[in-house]
C-alpha positions in Angstrom: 9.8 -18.8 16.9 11.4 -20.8 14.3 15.4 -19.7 13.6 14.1 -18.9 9.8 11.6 -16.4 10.8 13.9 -14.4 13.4 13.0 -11.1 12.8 16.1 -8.7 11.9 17.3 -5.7 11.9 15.8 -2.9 9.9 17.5 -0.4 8.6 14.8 2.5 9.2 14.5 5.2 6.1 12.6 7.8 5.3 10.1 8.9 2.7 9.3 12.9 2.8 8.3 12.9 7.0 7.5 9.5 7.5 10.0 6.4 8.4 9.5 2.8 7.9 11.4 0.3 9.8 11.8 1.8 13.1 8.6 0.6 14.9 6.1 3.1 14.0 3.1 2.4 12.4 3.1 4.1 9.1 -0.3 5.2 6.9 -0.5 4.6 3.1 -4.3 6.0 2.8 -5.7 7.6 0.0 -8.3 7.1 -3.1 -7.6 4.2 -5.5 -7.4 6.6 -8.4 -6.9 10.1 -9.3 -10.8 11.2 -10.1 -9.7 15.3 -10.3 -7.1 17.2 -8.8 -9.5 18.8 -6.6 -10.7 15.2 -5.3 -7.2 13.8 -4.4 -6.3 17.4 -2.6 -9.1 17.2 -0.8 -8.7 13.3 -0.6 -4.9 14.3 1.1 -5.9 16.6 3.1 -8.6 15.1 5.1 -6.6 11.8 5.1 -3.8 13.8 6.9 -5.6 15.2 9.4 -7.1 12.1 10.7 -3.9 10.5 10.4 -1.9 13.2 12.3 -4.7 13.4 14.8 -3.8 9.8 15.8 0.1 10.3 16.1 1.5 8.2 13.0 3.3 9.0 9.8 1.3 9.3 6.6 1.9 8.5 2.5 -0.5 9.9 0.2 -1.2 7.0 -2.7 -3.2 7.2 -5.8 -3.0 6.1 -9.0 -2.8 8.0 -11.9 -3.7 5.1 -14.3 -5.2 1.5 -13.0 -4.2 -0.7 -16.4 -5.6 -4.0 -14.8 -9.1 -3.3 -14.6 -12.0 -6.0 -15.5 -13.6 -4.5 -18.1 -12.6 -2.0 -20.9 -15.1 0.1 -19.7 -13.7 0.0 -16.2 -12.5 3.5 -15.2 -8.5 3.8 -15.3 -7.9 7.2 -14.4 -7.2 10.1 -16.3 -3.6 9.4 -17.9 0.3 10.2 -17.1 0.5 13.8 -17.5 -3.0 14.8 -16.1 -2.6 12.3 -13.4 1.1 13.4 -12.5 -0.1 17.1 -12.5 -2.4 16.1 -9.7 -0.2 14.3 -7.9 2.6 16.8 -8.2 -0.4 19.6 -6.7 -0.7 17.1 -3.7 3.0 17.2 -2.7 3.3 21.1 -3.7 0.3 22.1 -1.5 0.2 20.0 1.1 4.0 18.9 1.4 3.0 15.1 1.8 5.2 12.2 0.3 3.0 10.7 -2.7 3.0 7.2 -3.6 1.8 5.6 -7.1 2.2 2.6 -9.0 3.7 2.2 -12.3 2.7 -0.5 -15.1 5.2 -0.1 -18.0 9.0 0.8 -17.9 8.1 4.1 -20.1 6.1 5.4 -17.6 9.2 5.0 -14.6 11.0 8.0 -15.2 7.9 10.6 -15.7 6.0 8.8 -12.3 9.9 9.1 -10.4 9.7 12.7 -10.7 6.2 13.3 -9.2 6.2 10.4 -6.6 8.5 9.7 -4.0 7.5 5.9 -3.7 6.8 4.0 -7.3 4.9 0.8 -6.3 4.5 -2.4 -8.7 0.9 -4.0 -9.1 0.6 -7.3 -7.2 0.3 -8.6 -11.1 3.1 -7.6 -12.2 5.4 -8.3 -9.1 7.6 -10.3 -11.0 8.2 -8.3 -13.8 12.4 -7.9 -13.5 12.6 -4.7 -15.7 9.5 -3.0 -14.3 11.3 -3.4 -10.8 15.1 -3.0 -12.0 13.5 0.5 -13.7 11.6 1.6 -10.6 14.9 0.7 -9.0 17.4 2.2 -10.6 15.2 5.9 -10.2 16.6 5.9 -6.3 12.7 6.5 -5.4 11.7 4.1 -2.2 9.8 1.4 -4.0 7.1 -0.5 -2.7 6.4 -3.9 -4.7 2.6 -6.2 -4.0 2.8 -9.9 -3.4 0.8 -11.2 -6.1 -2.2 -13.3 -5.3 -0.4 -15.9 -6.6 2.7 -15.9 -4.5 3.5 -17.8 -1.6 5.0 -15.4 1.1 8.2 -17.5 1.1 8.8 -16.8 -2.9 8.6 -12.9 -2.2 12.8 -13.3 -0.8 13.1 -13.6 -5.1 12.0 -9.9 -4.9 13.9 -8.2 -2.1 17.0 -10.3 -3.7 16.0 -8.9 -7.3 15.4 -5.4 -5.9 18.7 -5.4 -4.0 20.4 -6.2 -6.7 19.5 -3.2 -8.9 20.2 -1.1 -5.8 17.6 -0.7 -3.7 18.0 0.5 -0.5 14.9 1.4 0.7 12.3 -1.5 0.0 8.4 -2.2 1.0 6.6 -5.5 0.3 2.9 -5.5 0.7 0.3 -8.2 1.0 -2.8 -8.0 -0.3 -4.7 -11.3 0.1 -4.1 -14.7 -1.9 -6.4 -16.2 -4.5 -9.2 -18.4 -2.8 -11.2 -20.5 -5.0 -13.0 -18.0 -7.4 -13.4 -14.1 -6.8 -12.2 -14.1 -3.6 -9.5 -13.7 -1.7 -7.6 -14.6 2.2 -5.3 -13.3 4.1 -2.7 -16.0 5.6 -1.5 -13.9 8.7 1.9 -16.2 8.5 2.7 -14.0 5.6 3.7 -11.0 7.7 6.5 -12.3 10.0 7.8 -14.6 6.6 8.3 -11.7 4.6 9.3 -9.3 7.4 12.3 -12.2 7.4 13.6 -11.3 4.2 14.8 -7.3 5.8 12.5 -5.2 4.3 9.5 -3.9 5.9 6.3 -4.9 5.7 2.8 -3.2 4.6 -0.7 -4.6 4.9 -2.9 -3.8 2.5 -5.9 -3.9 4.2 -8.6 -2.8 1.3 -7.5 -4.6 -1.3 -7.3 -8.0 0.6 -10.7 -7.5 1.1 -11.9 -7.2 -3.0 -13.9 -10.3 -4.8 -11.9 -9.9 -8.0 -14.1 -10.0 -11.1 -17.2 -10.5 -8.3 -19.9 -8.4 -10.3 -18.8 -9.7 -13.5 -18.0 -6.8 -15.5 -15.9 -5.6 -11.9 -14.5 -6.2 -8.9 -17.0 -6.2 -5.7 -15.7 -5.9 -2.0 -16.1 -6.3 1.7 -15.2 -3.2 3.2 -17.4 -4.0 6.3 -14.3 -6.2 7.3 -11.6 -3.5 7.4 -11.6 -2.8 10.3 -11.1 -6.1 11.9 -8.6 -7.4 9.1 -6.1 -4.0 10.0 -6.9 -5.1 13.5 -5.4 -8.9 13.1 -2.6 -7.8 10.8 -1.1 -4.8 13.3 -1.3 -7.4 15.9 1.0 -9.3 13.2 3.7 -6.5 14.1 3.8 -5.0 10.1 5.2 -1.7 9.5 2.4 0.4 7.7 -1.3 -0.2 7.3 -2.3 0.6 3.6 -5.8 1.4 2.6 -7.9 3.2 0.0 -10.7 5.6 1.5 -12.8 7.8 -0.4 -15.4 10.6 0.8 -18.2 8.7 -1.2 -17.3 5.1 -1.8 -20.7 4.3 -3.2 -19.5 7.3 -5.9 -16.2 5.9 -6.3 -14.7 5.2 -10.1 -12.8 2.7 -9.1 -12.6 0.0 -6.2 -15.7 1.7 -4.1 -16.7 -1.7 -3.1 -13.7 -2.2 -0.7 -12.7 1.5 0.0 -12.6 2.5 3.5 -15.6 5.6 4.3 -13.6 8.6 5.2 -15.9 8.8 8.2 -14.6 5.8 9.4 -10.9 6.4 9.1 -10.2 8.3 12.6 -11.9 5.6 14.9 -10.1 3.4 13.3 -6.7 4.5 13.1 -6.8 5.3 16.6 -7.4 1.6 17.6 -4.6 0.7 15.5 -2.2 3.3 17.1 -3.0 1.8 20.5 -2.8 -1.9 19.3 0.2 -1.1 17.8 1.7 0.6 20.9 0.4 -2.8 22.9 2.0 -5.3 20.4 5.6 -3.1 20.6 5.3 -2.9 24.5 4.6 -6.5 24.3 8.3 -7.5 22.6 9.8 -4.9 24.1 8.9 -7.1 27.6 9.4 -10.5 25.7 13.0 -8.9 24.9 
């Protein structure tokens, strides 16, 4: 391995009951938007069961507004304060840390008190006051590569987040713009950005949209989950995140690429045991 790409230590911490950074396999799983509060309860419960069936720690995400959609008549969810409200139900009933993202500096402060991870849109991954606000709450934040960023240019985040005090960072991949309305995965991306101290999430579901592929919205491949999560736990990332829905083909927003709930547990138990191969497999290289 190159001396640049040495992986280092990670200081492990916590969000609600699950840890990143001490070499567990962390779940980010949940609907890409907040269609009801029903929906995301049930959405959070049925996630957590399949992801405590297989042994690893779990994050609830949804959005509670998706302001980069394709269309104007794209669904974006149904707003800060009936969106919070649901997402606030989901921690109070079920006890499970809740991760959304935010899209303005207004909205920071009202998200920090419902959510205990505030993530930034791959778009707007290089908007300094959007991070330096989601900073500055002292909620874990969890900031997308933009499909325009090489891996190496995401160190200007975790230097930017650091900065404004940010102890406990995530950076995600989700897939880099190939040609048009599509996207790739450049598996180097995990162990370069792992470099930079902060853990690392793959976001397996989004990587796998064809932005702006049915014209007035974004198409997907979700029959290519499952071996995408495969390759990128083999990567060694810390967390696996993904957007499953009961009904995908129902879905109001991102259906195309969503995971099928029936399809979570088989695959989260392959990734648990990959994941326990790949660890086994440094600690003997060690």
């Amino acid at each position: 391995m190159s001396e640049d790409l040495r992986q280092p230590e990670i200081k492990p911490f916590k969000v609600g009951d699950a840890t990143f950074g001490d070499g567990r396999l962390t779940i980010i799983a949940g609907p890409c938007v907040v269609e009801s509060r029903e929906h995301v309860l049930l959405m959070a419960r049925e996630c957590h069961r399949r992801v405590r069936d297989a042994g690893l720690d779990y994050v609830f995400k949804a959005s509670y507004d998706k302001a980069n959609r394709s269309s104007h008549s794209s669904y974006r969810g149904p707003g800060v304060g009936e969106g919070l409200d649901a997402l606030r139900a989901v921690k109070e009933e079920t006890g499970l840390p809740v991760l959304t993202d935010v899209h303005d500096v207004s909205q920071v402060e009202e998200a920090a008190r419902a959510a205990d991870v505030l993530q930034i849109p791959a778009f707007l991954c290089r908007q300094t006051d959007l991070i330096v606000a989601a900073c500055e709450t002292g909620r874990a934040v969890n900031v997308k590569k933009g499909q325009f960023l090489a891996p190496w240019d995401a160190r200007n985040i975790v230097e930017k987040a650091r900065a404004a005090g940010c102890e406990r960072l995530l950076l995600t991949e989700r897939g880099f713009t190939f040609g048009y309305n599509n996207l790739v995965v450049d598996m180097r991306s995990f162990p370069v950005m792992r470099s930079f101290g902060a853990p690392v999430v793959f976001d397996v579901t989004h990587s796998l949209q064809l932005p702006g592929g049915l014209g007035h919205a974004t198409g997907g491949q979700s029959e290519f989950i499952e071996p995408l999560a495969r390759a990128g736990v083999a990567c060694g990332v810390d967390a696996v995140f993904m957007e499953v829905h009961d009904a995908p083909e129902r879905a109001l927003s991102d259906g195309p690429n969503a995971l099928p709930l029936v399809r979570m547990a088989a695959l989260l138990k392959m990734l648990r045991d990959l994941h326990e191969l790949v660890r086994s497999g440094a600690r003997v290289e060690a």
